[in-house]
FITI-474605 format. One record per atom (N, C-alpha, C): residue in one letter; x, y, z. Coordinates in steps of 0.1 Angstrom, whole numbers, plus 5000, padded with zeros to 4 digits. Last residue first. Layout:
N
AXYZ/...
***
This chain:
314
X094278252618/X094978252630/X095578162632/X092678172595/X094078242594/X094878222608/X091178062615/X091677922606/X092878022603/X089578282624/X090278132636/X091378072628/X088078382601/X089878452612/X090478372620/X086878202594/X087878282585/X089078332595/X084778252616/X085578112612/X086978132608/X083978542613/X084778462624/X085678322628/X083078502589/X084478582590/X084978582606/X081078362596/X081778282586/X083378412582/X079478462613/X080078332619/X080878302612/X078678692596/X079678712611/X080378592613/X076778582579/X078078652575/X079178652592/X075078532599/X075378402590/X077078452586/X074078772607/X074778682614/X075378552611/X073178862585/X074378932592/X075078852598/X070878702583/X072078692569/X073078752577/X069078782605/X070378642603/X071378632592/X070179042632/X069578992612/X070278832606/X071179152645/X070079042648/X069278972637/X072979332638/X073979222645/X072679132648/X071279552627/X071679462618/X072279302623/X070379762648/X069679782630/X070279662626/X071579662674/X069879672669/X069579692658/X073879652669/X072779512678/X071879542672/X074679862659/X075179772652/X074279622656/X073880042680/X073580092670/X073479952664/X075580062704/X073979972704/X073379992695/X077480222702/X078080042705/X076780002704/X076780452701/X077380402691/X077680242691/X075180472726/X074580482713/X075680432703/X077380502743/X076480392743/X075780412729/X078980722734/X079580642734/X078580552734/X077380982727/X078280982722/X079180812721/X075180982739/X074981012726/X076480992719/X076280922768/X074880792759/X075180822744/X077681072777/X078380972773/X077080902765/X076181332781/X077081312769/X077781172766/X074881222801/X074381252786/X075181242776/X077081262821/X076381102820/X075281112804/X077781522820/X078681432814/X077881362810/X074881632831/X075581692812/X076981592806/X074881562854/X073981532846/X074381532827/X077281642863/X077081532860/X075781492851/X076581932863/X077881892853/X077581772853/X073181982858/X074282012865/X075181962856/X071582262837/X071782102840/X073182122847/X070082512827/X071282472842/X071382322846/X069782642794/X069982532803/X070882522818/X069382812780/X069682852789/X069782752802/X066982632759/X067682752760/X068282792773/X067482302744/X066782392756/X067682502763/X068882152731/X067982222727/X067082312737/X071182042739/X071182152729/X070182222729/X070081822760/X071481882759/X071482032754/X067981712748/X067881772762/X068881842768/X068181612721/X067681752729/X067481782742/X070181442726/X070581532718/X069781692722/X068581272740/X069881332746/X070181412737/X066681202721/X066281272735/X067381312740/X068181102699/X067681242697/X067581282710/X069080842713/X070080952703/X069381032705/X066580722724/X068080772733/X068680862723/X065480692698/X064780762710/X065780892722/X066980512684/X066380712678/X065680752695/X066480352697/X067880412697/X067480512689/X064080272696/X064780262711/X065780352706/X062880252672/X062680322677/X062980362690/X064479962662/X064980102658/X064580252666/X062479842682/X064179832682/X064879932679/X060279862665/X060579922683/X061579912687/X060579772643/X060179902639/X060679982658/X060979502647/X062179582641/X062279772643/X058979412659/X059779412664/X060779502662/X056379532635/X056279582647/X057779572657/X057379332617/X057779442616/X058079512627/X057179102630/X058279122629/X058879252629/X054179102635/X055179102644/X056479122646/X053479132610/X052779192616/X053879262628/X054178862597/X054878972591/X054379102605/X052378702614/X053578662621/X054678792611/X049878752605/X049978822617/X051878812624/X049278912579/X049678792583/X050278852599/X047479142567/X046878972572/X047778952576/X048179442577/X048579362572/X047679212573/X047279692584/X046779622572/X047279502571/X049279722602/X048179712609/X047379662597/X051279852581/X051279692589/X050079672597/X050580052577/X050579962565/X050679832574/X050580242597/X049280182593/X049380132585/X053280242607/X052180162617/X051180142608/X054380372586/X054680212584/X053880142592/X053480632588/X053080502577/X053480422578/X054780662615/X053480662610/X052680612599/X057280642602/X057180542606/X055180542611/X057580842583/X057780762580/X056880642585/X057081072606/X055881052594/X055780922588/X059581002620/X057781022627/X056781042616/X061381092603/X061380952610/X059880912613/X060981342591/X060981252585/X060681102591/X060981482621/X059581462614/X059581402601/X063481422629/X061981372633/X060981392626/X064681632611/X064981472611/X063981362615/X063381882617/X063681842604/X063881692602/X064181902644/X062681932641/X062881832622/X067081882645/X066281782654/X064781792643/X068082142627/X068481922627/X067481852631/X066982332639/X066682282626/X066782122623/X067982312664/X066482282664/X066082262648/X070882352653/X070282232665/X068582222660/X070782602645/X070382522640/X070482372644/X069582732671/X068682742656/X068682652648/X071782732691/X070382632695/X069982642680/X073982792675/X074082662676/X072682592684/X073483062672/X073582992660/X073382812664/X073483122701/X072283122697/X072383062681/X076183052710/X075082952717/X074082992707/X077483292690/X077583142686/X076683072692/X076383462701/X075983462687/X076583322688/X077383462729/X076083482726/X075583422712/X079583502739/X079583392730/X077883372731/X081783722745/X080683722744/X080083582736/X085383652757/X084383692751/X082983682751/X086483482771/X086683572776/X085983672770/X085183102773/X085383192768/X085683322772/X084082842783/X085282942794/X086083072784/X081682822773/X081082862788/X082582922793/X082282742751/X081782872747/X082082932764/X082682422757/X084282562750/X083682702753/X080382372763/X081682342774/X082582452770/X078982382743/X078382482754/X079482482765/X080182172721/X080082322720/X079982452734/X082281992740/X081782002731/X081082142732/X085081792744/X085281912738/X083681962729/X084881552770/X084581582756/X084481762754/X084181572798/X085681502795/X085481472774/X084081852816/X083381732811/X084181692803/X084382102826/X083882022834/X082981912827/X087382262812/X085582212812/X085582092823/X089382512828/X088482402832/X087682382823/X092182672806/X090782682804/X090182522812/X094782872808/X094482722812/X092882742813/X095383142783/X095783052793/X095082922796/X092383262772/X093483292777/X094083172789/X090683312741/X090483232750/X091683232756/X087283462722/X088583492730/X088983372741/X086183342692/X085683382705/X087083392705/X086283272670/X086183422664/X086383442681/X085882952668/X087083042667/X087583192664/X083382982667/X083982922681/X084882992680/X082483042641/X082083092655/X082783082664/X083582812631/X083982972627/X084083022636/X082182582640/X083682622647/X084382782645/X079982632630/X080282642645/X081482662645/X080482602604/X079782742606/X080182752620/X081282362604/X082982432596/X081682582603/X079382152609/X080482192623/X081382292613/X077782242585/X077282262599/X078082272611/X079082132566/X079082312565/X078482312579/X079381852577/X080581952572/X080182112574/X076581772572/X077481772588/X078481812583/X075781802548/X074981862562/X076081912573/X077781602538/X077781732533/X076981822543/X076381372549/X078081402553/X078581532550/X073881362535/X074281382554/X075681392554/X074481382507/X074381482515/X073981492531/X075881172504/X076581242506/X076181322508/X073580982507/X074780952521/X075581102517/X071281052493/X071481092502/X072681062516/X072880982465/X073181142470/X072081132484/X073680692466/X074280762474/X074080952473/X070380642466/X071180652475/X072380712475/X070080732441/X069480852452/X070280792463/X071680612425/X071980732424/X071080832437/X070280312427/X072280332439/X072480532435/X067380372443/X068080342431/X069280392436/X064780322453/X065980302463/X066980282450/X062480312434/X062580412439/X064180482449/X063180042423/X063080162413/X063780252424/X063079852445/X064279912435/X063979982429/X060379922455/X061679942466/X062679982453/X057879852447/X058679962434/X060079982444/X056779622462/X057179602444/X058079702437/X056779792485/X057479702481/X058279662469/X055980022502/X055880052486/X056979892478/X055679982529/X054880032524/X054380032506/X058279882532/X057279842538/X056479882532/X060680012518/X060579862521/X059379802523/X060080272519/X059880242513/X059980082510/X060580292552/X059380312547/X058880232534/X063280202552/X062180102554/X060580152556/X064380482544/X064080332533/X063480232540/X063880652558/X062880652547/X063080532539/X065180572578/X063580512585/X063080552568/X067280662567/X067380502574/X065880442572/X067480892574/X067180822557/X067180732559/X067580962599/X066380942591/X066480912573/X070080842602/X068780752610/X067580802604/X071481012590/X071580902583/X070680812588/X070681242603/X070481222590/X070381102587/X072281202626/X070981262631/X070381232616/X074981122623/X074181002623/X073081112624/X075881402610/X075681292600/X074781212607/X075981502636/X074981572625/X074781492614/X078281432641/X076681362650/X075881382644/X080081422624/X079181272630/X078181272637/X080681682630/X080481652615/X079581452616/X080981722659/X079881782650/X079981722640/X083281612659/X082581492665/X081081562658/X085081772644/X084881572638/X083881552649/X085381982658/X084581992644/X084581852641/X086381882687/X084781942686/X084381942670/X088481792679/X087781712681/X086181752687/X089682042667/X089681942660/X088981802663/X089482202690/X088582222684/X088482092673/X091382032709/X090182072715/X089382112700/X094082072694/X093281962697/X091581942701/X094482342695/X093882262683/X093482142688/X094782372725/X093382462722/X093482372702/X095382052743/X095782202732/X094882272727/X093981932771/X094481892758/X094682032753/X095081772802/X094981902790/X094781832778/X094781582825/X093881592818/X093681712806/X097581422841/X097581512833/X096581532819/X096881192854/X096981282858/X096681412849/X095380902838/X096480982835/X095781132844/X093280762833/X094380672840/X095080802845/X091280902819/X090980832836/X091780762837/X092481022798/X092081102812/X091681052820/X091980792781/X093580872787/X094080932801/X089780782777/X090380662784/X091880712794/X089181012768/X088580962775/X089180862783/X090480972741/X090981122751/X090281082763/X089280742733/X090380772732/X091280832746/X086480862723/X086980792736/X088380812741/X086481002706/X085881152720/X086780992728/X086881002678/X087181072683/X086781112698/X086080732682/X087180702682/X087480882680/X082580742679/X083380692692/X084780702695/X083180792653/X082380902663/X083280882675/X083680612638/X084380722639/X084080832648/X081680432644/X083080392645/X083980502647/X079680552635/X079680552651/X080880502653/X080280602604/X079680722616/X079980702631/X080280312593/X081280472598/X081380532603/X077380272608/X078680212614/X079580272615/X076480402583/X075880402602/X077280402609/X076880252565/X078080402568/X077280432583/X076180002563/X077280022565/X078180172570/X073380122563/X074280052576/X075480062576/X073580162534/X073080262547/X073680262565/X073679932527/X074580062525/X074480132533/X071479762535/X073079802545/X073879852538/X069479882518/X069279922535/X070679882543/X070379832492/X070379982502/X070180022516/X072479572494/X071179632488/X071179792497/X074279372492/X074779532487/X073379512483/X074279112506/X074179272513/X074679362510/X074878912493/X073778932496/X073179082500/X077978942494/X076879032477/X075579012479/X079879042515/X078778912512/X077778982504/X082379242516/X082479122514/X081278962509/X080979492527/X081879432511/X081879292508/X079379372551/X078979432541/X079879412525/X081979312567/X080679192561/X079779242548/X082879532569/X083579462564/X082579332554/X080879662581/X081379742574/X082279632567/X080879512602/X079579562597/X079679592586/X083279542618/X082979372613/X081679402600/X083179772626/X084079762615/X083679612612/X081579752645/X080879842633/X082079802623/X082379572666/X081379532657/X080979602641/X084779632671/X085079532666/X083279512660/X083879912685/X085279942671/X084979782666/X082379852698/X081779942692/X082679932682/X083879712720/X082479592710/X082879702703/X085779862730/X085779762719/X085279672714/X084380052744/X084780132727/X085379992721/X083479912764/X082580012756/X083080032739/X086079892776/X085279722768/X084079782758/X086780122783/X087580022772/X086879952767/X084680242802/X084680242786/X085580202778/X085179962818/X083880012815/X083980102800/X087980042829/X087679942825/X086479952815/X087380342838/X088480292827/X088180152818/X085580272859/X085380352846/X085880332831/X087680162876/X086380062869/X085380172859/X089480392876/X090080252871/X088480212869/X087680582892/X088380632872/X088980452871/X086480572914/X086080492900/X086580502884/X087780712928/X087780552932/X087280512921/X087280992920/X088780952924/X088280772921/X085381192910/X085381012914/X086680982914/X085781432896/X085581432908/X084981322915/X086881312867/X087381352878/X086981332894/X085081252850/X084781202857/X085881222875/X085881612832/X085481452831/X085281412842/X088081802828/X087881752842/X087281582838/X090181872808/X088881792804/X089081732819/X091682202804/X091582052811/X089882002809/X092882372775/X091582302784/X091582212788/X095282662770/X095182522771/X093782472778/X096482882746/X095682852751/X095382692754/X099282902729/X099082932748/X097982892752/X097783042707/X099082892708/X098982872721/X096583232711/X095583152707/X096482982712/X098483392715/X098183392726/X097083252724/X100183432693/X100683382701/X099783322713/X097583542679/X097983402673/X098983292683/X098083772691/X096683712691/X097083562686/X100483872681/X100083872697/X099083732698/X100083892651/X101283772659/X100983752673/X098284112647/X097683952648/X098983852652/X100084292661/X098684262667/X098284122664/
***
């Protein structure tokens, strides 16, 4: 009985339709998310490099960044990839392991960045609001126990889903009609009841979401009325800039997050649900790096001078 089941689990295969039903635009697609995934791979790893490398910027706010970056570096390089593949390449399967191994790594990142943007907004709370005590309070032992508990969040959180996923029934050649392996796509060609998994995965979706925002949205509530204190009208400005920047890309991340997961019994069409899934998954990760740090001048002082560095090796 369990050899049948095991055999049968082996046999199971899911075409990732994806952008399929555009014949004429899989090449300028193709094109489009190549150049997509390589700002996103050459900036967050530049981020992450610049970081070790210039001792101005081992303070907590680009620790923080720096693993942003991990997050979207890693994010993007599980879902593109398979992405790029399937708009040259006829042959859009992937293997029922493949399919879940890139459904539990892309949950373990998304659930991390939904965390790591709000411990993001709690340290330039404390930046802004509580200045004089920033080091006390931003000490290297709270930071890293909050990087490892967003990475610890997002482990028991995709290892619960995929349980689930993997308790369901699934036979032979399985259509999603979207070019990522993600939860409501797998459950939808199931031969089983996949009730208890959609409903584990809206609860604790709405835990993530409700829980994250209302650290970011309290945060940054305090930071509007410390800066509206402010005398100097040109600190006033800057914050205000930084603060509407950051709040562009929490915007897009979370609203597609919930417009996706969080609404019960959703009938969004299939294009509507790819062109979503590509923001949270692939534009958000390449507009992360512009807006929390690629406009920062020490960043960018650091950039010209490992860009130098690489001309002259070269």
């Amino acid at each position: 009985m369990l050899l049948a089941e095991a055999n049968q689990t082996f046999e199971v295969t899911f075409i990732l339709l994806g952008f399929s039903e555009f014949p004429d635009l899989q090449v300028p697609l193709f094109l489009v998310f190549l150049t997509i995934y390589t700002v996103t791979a050459v900036r967050n790893l530049s981020m992450i490099l610049i970081n070790r490398i210039n001792p101005k910027l081992h303070t907590p706010m680009y620790f923080f960044l720096s693993h942003l970056s991990f997050i979207d570096f890693w994010y993007s390089t599980t879902v593109t990839p398979k992405l790029l593949k399937n708009l040259v390449m006829e042959d859009r399967t992937i293997s029922f392991t493949g399919c879940i191994t890139q459904f539990f790594l892309a949950c373990i990142f998304v659930v991390a960045e939904i965390f790591m943007l709000a411990v993001m907004s709690y340290d330039w709370f404390v930046a802004v609001c509580h200045p004089l005590l920033y080091t006390v309070i931003m000490s290297q032992k709270l930071c890293a126990s909050l990087v490892a508990g967003t990475y610890t969040w997002g482990i028991v959180y995709s290892l619960t889903l995929t349980y689930f996923v993997l308790a369901l029934s699934f036979y032979g050649s399985n259509v999603i009609s979207n070019f990522v392996c993600e939860h409501s796509a797998i459950v939808s060609v199931s031969c089983s009841d996949p009730s208890v998994s959609q409903m584990l995965c809206f609860i604790i979706t709405i835990f993530d979401e409700v829980s994250s925002l209302f650290i970011i949205l309290s945060t940054y509530i305090s930071i509007f009325v410390t800066v509206v204190k402010m005398s100097s009208t040109g600190g006033c400005q800057k914050t205000f800039s930084t603060c509407t920047s950051h709040l562009t890309t929490i915007t897009i991340f979370h609203g597609t997050v919930l417009f996706l997961y969080c609404v019960p019994n959703s009938k969004n069409s299939c294009l509507i649900v790819e062109v979503g899934s590509v923001f949270y998954t692939v534009v958000v990760s390449m507009l992360n790096p512009l807006i929390y740090s690629l406009r920062n001048k020490d960043v960018k002082e650091s950039f010209r001078k490992l860009m130098n560095h690489s001309k002259l090796f070269c």
